[in-house]
MARGUDO-357264 format. One record per atom (N, C-alpha, C): atom name; x, y, z; residue number from 1; residue in one letter. Coordinates in nm, 4 decimals. Layout:
BEGIN
 atom        X        Y        Z   n res
   CA        X        Y        Z NUM   A
...
This chain:
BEGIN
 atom        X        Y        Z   n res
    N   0.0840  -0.1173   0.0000   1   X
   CA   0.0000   0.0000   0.0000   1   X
    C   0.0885   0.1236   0.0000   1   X
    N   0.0141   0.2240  -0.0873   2   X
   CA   0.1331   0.3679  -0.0965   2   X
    C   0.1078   0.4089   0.0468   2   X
    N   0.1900   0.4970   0.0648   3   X
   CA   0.2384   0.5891   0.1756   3   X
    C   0.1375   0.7308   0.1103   3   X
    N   0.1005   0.8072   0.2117   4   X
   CA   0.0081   0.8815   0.2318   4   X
    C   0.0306   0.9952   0.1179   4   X
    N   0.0126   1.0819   0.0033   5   X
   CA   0.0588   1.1922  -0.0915   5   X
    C   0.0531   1.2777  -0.0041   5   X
    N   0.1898   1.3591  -0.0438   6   X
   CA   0.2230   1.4790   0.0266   6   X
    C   0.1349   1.5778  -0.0283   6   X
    N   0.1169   1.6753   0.0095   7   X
   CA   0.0974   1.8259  -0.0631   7   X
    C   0.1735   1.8736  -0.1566   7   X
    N   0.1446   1.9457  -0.2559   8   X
   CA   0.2207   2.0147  -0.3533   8   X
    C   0.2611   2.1622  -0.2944   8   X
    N   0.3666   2.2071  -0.2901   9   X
   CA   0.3970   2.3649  -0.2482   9   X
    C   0.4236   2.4371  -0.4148   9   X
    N   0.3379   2.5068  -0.4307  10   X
   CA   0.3142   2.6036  -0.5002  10   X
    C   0.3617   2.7187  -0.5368  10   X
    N   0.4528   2.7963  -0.6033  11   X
   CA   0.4915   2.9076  -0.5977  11   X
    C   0.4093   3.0228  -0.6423  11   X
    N   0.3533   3.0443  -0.5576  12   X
   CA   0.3410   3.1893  -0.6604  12   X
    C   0.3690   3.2909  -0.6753  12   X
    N   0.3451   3.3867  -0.8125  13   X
   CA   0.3975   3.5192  -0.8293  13   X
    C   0.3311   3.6041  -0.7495  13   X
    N   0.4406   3.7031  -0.7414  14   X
   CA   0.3747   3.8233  -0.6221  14   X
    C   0.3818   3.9224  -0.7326  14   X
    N   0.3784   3.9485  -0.8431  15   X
   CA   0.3148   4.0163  -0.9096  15   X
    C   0.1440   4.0261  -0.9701  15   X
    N   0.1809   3.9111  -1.0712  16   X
   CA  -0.0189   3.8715  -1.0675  16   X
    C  -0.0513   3.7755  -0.9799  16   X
    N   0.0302   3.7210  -0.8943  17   X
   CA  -0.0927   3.6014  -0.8012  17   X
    C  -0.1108   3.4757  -0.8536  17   X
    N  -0.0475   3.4448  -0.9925  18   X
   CA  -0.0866   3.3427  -1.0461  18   X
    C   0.0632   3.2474  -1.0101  18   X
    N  -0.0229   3.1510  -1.0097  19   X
   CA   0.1150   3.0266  -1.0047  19   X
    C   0.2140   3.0802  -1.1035  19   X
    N   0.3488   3.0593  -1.0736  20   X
   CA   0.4641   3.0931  -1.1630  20   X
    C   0.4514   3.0077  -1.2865  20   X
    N   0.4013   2.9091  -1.2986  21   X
   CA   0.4220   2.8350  -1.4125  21   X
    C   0.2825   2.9035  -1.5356  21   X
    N   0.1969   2.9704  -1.4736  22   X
   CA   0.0573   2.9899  -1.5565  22   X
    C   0.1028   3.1843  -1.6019  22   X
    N   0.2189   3.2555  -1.5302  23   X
   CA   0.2786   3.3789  -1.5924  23   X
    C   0.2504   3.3979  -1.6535  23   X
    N   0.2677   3.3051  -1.7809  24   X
   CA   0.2841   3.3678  -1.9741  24   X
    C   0.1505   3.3533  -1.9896  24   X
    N   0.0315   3.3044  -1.8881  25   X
   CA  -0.0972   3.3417  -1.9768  25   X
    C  -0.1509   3.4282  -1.9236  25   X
    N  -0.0925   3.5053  -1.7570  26   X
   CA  -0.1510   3.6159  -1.7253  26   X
    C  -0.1872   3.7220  -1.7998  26   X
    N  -0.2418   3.8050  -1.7173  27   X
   CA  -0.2902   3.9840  -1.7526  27   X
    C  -0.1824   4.0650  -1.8435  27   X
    N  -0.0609   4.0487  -1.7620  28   X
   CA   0.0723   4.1476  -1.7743  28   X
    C   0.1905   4.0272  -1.7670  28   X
    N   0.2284   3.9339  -1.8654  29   X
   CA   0.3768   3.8513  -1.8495  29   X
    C   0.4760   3.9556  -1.8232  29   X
    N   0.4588   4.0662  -1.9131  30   X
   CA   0.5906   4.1566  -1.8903  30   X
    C   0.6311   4.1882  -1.7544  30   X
    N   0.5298   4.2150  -1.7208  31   X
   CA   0.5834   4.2956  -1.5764  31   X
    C   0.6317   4.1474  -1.4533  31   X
    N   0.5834   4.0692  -1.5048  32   X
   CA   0.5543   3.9020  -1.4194  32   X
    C   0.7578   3.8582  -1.4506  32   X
    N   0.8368   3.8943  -1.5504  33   X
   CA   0.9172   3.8624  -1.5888  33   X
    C   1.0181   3.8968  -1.5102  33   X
    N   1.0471   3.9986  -1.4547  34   X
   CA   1.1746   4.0183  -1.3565  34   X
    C   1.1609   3.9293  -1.2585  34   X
    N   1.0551   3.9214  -1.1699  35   X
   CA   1.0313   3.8546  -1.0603  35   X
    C   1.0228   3.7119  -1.1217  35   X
    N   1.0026   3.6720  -1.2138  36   X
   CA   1.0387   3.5019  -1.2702  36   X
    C   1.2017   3.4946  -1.2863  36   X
    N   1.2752   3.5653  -1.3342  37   X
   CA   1.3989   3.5408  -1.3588  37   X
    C   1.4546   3.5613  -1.2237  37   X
    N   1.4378   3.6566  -1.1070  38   X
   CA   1.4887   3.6444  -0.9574  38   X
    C   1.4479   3.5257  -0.8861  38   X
    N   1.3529   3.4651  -0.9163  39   X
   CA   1.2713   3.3395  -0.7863  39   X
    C   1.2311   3.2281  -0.8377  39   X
    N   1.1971   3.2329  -0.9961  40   X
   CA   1.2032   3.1118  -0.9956  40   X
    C   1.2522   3.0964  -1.2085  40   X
    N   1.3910   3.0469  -1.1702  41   X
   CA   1.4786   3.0464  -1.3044  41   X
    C   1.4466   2.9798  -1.3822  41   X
    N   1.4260   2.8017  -1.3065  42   X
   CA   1.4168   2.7156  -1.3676  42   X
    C   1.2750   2.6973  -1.4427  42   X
    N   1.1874   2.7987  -1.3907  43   X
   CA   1.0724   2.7379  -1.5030  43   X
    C   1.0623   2.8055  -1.6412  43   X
    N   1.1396   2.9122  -1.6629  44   X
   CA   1.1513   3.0170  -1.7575  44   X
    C   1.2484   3.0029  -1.7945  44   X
    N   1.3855   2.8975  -1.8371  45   X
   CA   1.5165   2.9070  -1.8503  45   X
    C   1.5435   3.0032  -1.9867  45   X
    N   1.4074   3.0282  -2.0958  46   X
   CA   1.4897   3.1325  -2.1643  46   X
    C   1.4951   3.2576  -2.1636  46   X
    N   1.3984   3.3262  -2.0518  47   X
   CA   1.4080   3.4593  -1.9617  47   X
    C   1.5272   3.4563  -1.8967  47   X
    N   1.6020   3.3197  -1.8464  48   X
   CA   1.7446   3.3972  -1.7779  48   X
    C   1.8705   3.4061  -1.8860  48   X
    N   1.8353   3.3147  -1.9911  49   X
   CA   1.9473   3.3368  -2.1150  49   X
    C   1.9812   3.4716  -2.1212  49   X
    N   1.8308   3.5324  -2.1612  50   X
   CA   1.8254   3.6800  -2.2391  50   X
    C   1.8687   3.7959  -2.1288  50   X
    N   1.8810   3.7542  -1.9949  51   X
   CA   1.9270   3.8334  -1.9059  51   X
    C   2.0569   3.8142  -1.8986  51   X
    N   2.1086   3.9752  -1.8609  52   X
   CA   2.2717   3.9373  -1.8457  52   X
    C   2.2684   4.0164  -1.7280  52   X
    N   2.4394   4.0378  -1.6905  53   X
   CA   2.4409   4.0268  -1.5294  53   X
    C   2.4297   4.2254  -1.5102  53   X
    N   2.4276   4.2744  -1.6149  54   X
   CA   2.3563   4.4131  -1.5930  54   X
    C   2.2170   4.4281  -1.6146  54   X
    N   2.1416   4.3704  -1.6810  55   X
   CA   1.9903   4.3290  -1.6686  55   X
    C   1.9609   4.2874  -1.5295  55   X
    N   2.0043   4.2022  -1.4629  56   X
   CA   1.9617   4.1930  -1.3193  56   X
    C   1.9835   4.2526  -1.2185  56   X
    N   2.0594   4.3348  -1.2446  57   X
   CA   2.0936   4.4420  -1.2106  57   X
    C   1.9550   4.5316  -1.2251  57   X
    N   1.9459   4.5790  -1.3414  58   X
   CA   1.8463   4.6793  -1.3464  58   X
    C   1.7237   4.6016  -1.2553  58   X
    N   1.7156   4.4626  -1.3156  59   X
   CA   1.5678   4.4152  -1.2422  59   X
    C   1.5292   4.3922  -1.0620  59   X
    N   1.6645   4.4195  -1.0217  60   X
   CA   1.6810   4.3670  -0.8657  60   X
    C   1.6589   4.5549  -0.8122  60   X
    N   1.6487   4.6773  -0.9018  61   X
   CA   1.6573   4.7915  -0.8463  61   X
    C   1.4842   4.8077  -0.8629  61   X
    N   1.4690   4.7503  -1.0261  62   X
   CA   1.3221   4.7644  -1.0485  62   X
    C   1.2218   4.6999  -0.9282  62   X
    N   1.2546   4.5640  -0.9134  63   X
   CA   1.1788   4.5223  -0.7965  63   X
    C   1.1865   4.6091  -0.6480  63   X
    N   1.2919   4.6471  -0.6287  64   X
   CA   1.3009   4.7518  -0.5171  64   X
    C   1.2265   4.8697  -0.5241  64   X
    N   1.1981   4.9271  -0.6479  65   X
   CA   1.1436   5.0185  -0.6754  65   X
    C   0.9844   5.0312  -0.6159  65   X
    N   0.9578   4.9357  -0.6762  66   X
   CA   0.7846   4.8664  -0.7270  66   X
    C   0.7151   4.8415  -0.5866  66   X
    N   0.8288   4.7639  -0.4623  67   X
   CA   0.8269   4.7567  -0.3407  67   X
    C   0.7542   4.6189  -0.3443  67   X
    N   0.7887   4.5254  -0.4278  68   X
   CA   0.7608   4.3757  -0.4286  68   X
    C   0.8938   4.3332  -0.3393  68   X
    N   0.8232   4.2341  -0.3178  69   X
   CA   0.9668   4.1618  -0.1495  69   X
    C   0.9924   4.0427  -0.2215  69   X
    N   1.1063   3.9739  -0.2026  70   X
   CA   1.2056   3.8404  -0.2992  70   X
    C   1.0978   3.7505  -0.2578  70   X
    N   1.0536   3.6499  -0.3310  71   X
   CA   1.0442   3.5319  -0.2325  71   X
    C   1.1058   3.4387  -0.1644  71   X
    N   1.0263   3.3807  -0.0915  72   X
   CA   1.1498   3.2498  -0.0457  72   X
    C   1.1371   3.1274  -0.1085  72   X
    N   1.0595   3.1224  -0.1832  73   X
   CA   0.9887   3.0034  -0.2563  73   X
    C   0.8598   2.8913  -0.1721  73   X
    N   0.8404   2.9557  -0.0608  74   X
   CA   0.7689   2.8577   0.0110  74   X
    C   0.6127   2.8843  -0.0524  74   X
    N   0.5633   2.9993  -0.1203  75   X
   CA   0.4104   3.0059  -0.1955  75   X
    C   0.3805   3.0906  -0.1162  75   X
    N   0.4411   3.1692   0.0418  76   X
   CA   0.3729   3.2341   0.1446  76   X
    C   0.4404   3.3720   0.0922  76   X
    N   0.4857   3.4240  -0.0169  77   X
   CA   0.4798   3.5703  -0.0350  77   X
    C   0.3654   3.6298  -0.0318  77   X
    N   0.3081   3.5449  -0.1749  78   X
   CA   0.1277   3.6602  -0.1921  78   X
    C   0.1020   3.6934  -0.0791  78   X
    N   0.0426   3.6079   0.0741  79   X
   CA  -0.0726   3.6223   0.1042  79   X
    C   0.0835   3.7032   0.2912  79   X
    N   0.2025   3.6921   0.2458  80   X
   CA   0.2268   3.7412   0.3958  80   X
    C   0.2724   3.9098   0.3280  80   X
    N   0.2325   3.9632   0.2366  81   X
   CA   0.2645   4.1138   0.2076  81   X
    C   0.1135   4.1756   0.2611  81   X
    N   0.1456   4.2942   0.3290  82   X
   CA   0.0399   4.4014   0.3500  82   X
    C  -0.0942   4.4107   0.2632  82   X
    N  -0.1851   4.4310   0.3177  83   X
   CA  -0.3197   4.4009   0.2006  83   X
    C  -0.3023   4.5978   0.1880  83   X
    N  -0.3389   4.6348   0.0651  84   X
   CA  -0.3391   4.7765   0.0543  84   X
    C  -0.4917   4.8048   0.0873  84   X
    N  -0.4980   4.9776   0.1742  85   X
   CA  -0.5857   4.9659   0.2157  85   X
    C  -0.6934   5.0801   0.0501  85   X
    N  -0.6485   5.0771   0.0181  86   X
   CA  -0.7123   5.1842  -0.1067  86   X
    C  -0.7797   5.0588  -0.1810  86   X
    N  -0.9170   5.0755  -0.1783  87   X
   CA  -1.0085   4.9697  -0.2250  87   X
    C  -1.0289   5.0103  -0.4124  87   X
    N  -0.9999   4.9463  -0.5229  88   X
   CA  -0.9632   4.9287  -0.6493  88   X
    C  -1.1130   4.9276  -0.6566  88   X
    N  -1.1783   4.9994  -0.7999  89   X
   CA  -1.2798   4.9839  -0.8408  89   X
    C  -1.2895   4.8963  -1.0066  89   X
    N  -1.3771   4.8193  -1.0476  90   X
   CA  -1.3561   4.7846  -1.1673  90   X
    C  -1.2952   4.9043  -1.3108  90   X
    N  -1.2180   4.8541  -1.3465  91   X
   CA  -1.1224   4.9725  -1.4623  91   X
    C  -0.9845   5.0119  -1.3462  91   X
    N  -0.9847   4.9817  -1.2474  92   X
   CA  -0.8353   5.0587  -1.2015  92   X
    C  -0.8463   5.1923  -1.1448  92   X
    N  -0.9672   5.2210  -1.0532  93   X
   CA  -1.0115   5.3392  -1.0516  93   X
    C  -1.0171   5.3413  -0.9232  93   X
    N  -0.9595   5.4350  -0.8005  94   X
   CA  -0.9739   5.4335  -0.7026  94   X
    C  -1.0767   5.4733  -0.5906  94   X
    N  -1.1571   5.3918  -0.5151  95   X
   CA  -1.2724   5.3892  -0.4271  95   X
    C  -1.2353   5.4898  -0.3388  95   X
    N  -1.3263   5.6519  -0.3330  96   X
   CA  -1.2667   5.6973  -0.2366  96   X
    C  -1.3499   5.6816  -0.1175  96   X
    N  -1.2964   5.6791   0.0275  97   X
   CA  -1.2939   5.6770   0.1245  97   X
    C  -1.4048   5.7629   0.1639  97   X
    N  -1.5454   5.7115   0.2589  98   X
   CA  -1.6643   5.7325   0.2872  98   X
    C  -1.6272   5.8738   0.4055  98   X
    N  -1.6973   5.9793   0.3779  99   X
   CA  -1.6487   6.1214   0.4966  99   X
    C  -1.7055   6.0797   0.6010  99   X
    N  -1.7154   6.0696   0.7581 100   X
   CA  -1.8139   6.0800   0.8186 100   X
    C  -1.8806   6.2233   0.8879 100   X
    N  -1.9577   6.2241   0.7963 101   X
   CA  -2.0354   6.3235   0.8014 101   X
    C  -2.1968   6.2755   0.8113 101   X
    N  -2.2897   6.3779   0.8639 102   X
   CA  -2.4618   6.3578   0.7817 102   X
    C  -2.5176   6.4575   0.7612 102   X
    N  -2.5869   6.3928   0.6577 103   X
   CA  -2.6382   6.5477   0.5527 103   X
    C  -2.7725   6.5603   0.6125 103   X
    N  -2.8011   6.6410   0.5844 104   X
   CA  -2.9780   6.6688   0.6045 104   X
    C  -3.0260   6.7616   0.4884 104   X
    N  -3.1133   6.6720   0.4439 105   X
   CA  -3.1820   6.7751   0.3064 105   X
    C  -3.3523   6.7764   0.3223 105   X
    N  -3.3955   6.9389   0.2836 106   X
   CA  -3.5363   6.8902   0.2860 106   X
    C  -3.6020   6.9110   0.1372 106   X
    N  -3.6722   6.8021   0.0964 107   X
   CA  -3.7592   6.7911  -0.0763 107   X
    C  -3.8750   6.8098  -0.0303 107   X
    N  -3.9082   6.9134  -0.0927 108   X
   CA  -4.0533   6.9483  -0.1094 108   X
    C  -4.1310   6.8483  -0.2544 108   X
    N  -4.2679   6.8596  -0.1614 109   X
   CA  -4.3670   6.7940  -0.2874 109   X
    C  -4.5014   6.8013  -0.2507 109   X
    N  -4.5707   6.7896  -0.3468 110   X
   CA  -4.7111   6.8588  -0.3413 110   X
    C  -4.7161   6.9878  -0.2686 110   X
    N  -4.6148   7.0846  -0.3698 111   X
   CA  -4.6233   7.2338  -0.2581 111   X
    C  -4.6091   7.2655  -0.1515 111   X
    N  -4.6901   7.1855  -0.0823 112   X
   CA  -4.6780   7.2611   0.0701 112   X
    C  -4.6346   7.0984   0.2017 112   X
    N  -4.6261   6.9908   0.1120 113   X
   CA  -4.5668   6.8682   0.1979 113   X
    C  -4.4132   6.8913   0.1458 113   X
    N  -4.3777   6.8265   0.2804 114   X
   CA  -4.1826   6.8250   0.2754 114   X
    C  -4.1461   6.6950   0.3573 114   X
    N  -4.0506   6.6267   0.3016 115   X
   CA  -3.9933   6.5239   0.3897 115   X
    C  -3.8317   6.5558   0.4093 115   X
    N  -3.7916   6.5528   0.5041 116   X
   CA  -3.6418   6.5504   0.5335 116   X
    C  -3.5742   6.4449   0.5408 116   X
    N  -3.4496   6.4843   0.4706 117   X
   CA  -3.3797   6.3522   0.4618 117   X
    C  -3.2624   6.3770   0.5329 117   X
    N  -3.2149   6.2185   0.5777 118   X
   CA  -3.0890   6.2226   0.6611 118   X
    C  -3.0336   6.1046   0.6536 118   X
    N  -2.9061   6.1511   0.5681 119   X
   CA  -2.7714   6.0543   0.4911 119   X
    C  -2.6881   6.0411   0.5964 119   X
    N  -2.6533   5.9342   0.6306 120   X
   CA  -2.4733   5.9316   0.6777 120   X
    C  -2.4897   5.9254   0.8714 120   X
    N  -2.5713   5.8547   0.9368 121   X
   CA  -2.5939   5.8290   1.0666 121   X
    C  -2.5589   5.7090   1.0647 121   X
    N  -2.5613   5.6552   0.9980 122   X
   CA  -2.4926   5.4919   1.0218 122   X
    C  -2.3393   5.4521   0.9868 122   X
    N  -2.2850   5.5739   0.9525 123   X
   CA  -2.1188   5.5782   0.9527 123   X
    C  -2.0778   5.6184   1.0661 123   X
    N  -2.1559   5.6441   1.1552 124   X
   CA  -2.1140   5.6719   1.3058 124   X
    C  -2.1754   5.5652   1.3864 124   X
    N  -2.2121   5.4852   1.3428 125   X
   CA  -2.2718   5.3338   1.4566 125   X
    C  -2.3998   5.2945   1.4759 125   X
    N  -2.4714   5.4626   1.4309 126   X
   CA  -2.6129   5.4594   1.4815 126   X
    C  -2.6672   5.3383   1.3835 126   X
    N  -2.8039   5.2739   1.4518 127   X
   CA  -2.8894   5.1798   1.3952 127   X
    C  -2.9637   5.2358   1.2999 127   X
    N  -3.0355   5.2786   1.1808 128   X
   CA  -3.0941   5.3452   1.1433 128   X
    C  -3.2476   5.3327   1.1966 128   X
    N  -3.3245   5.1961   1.1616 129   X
   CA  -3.4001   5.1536   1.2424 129   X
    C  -3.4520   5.2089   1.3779 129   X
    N  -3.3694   5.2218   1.4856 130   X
   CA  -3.3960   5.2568   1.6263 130   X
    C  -3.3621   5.4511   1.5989 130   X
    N  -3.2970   5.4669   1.5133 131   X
   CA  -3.3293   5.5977   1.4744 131   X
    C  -3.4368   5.6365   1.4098 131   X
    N  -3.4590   5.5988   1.3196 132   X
   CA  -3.6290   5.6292   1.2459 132   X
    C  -3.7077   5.6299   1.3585 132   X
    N  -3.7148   5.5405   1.4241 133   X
   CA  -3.8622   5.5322   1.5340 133   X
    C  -3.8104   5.5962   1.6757 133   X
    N  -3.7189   5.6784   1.6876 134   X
   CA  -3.6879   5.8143   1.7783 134   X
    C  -3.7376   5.9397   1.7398 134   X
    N  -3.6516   5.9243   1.6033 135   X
   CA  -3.7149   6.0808   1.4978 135   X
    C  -3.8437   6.0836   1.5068 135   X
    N  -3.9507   5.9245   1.4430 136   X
   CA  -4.0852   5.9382   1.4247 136   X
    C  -4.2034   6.0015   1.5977 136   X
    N  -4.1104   5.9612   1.7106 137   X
   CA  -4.1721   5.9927   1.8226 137   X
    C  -4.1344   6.1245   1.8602 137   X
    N  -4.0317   6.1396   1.8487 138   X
   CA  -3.9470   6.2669   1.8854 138   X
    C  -4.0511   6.4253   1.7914 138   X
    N  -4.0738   6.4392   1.6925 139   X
   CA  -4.1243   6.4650   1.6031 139   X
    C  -4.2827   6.4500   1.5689 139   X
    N  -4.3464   6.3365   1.5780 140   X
   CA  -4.4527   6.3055   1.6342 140   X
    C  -4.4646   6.2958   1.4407 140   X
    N  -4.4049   6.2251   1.3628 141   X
   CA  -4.4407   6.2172   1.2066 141   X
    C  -4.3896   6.0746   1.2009 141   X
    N  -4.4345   6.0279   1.0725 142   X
   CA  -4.3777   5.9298   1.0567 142   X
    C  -4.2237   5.9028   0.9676 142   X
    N  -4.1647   5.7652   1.0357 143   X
   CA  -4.0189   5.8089   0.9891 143   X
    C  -3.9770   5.6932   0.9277 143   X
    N  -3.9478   5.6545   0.8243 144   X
   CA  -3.8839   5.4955   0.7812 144   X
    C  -3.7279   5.5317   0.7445 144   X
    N  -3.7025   5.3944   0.6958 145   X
   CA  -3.5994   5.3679   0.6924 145   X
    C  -3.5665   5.3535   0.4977 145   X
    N  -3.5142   5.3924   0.3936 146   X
   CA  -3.5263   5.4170   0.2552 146   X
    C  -3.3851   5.3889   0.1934 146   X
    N  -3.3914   5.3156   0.0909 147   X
   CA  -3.2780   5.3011  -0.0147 147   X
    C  -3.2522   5.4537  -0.0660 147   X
    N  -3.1854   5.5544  -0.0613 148   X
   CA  -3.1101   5.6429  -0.1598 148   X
    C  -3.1000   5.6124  -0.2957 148   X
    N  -3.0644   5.7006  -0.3862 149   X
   CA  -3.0114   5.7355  -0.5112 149   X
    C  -2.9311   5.6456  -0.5385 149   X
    N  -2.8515   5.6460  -0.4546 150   X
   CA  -2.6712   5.6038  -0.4246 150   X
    C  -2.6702   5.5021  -0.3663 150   X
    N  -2.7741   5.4039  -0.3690 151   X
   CA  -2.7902   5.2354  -0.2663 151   X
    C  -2.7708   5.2406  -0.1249 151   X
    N  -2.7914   5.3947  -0.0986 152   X
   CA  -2.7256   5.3276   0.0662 152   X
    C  -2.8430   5.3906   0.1416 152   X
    N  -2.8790   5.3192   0.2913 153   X
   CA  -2.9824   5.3906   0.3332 153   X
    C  -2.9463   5.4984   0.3824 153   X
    N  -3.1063   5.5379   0.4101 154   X
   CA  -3.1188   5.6892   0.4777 154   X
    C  -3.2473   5.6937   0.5300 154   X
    N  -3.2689   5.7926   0.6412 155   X
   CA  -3.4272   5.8234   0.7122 155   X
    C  -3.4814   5.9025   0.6344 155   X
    N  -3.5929   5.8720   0.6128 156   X
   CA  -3.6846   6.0035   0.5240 156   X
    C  -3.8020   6.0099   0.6919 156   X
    N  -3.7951   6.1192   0.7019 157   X
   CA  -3.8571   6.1926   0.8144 157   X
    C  -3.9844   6.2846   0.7331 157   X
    N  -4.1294   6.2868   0.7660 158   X
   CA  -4.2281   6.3435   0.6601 158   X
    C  -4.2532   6.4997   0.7796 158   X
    N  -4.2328   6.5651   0.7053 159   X
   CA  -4.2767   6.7211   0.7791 159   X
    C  -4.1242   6.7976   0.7666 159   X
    N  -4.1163   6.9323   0.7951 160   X
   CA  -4.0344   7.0204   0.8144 160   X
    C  -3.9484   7.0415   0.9147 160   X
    N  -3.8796   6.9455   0.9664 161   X
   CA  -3.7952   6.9533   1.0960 161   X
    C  -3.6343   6.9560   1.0303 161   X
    N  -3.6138   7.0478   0.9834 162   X
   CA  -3.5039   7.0815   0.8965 162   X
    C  -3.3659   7.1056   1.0368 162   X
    N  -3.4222   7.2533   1.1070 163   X
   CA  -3.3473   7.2490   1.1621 163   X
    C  -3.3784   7.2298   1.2993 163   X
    N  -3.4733   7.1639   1.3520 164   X
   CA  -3.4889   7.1070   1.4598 164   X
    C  -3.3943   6.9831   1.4911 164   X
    N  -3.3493   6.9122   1.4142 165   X
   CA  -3.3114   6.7818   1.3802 165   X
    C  -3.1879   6.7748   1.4408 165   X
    N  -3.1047   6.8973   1.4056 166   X
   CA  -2.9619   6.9096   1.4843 166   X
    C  -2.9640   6.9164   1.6105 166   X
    N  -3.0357   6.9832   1.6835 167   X
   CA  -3.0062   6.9250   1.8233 167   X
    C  -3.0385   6.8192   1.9090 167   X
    N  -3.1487   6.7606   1.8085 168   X
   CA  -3.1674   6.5974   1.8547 168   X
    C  -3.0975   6.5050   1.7938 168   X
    N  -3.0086   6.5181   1.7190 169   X
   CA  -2.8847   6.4038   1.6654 169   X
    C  -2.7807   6.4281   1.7532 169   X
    N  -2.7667   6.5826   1.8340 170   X
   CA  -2.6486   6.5512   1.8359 170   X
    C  -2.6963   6.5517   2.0210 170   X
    N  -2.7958   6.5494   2.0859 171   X
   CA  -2.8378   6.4721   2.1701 171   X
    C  -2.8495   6.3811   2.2162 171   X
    N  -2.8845   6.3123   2.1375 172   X
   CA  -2.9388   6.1370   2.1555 172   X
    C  -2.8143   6.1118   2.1030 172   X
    N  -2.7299   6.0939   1.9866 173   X
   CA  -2.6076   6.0154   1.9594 173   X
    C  -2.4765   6.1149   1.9989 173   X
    N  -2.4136   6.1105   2.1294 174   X
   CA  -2.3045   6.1762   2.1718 174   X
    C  -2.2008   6.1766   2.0577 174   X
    N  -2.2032   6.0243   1.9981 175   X
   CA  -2.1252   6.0115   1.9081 175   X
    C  -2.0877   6.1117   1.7469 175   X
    N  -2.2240   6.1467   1.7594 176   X
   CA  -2.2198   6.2007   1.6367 176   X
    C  -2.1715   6.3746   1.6766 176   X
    N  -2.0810   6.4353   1.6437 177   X
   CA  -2.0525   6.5416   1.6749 177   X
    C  -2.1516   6.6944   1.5589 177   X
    N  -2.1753   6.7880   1.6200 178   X
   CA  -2.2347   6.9292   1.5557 178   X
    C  -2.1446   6.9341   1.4799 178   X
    N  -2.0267   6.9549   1.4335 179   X
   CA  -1.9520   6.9501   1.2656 179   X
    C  -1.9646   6.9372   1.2053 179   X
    N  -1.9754   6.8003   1.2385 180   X
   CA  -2.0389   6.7189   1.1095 180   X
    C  -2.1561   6.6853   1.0416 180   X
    N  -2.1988   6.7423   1.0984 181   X
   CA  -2.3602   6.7849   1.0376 181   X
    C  -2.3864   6.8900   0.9414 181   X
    N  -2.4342   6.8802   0.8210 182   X
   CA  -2.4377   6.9370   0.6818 182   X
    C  -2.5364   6.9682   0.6578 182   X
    N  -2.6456   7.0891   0.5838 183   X
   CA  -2.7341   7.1005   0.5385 183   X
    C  -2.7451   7.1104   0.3780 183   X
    N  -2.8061   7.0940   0.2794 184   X
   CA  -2.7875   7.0821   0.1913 184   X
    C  -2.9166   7.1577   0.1156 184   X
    N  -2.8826   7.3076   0.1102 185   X
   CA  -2.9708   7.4536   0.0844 185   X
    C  -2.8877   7.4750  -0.0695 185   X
    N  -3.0451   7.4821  -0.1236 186   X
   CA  -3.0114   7.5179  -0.3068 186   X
    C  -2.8992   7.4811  -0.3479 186   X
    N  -2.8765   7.3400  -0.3686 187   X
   CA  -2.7416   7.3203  -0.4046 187   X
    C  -2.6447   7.2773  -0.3462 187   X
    N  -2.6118   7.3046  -0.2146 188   X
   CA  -2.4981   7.3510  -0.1836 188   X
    C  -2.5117   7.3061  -0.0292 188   X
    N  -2.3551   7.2133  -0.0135 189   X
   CA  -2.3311   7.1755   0.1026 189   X
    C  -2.2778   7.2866   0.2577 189   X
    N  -2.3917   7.3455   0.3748 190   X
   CA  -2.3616   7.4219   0.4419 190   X
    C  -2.3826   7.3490   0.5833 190   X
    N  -2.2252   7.3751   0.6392 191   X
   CA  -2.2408   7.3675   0.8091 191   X
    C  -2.3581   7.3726   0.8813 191   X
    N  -2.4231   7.2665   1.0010 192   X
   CA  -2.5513   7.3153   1.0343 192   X
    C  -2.5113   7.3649   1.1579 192   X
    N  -2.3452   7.4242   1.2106 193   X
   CA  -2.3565   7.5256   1.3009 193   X
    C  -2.3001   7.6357   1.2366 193   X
């Protein structure tokens, strides 16, 4: 009877992530190529032909550059380098970073009805939920809880409590500081102190 199969140890590139041997069908071989000729020679032997000992040169400054780390060959580069914290959007486009702030806007409709809205209480901890049904008592209107424009929720509060609202947010949630509270008059983002 065989003896138990070991595991396979894996190398992979710390450029694309892909096993060293699957390189040449990645995204970018080019850029995959210095770091194949430093770590792993033997699977590319005619990438180290074409290198000479001033080419590795350049490629051992380039990798320094780029701030890719050697491997050791054990497969634990990818996953023991720093995760970057700048979140990539599809195309290469950078996700920027949520303000914590909350807005308060009021939309009028049918003329003389208004509902107020209030973005951005749940980037400070608050529940939205147990907020709606504070506002709705506090206020004595009714208050739900609503998908935005922009997918994210928000309280729609029905009546004119525009600027009543600031001193009961920043009442009830200590957390949420008067700064950061925004009104959003014709346009235009204004301090609600």
């Amino acid at each position: 009877m065989a003896g138990k199969p070991q595991p396979v140890r894996v190398l992979y590139c710390a450029v694309c992530s892909l096993p060293a041997e699957y390189c040449e069908f990645g995204p970018d071989f080019e850029k995959c190529k210095p770091w194949l000729i430093q770590n792993a020679p033997e699977l590319y032997p005619d990438l180290v032909k074409d290198a000479t000992a001033k080419e590795a040169d350049r490629v051992a400054d380039q990798l320094n550059a780029t701030g890719i780390s050697y491997g050791s060959g054990d497969g634990a580069t990818a996953s023991s380098a720093p995760k970057e914290e700048v979140k990539r959007l599809p195309g290469g486009k950078v996700k920027k970073k949520e303000k914590l702030e909350v807005i308060i806007e009021k939309v009028t409709r049918n003329k003389r009805k208004s509902i107020t809205t209030v973005k951005g209480l749940d980037l400070f901890g608050v529940k939205l939920s147990d907020a709606s049904k504070k506002l709705g008592k506090k206020f004595a209107t009714g208050a739900s809880v609503v998908k935005g424009p922009t997918e994210k929720d928000q309280i729609d509060v029905q009546g004119d409590i525009f600027y009543d609202i600031v001193e009961f947010i920043t009442a009830t949630w200590p957390d949420v500081p008067a700064s950061a509270i925004f009104f959003i008059e014709d346009g235009r983002k204004v301090p609600a102190v």
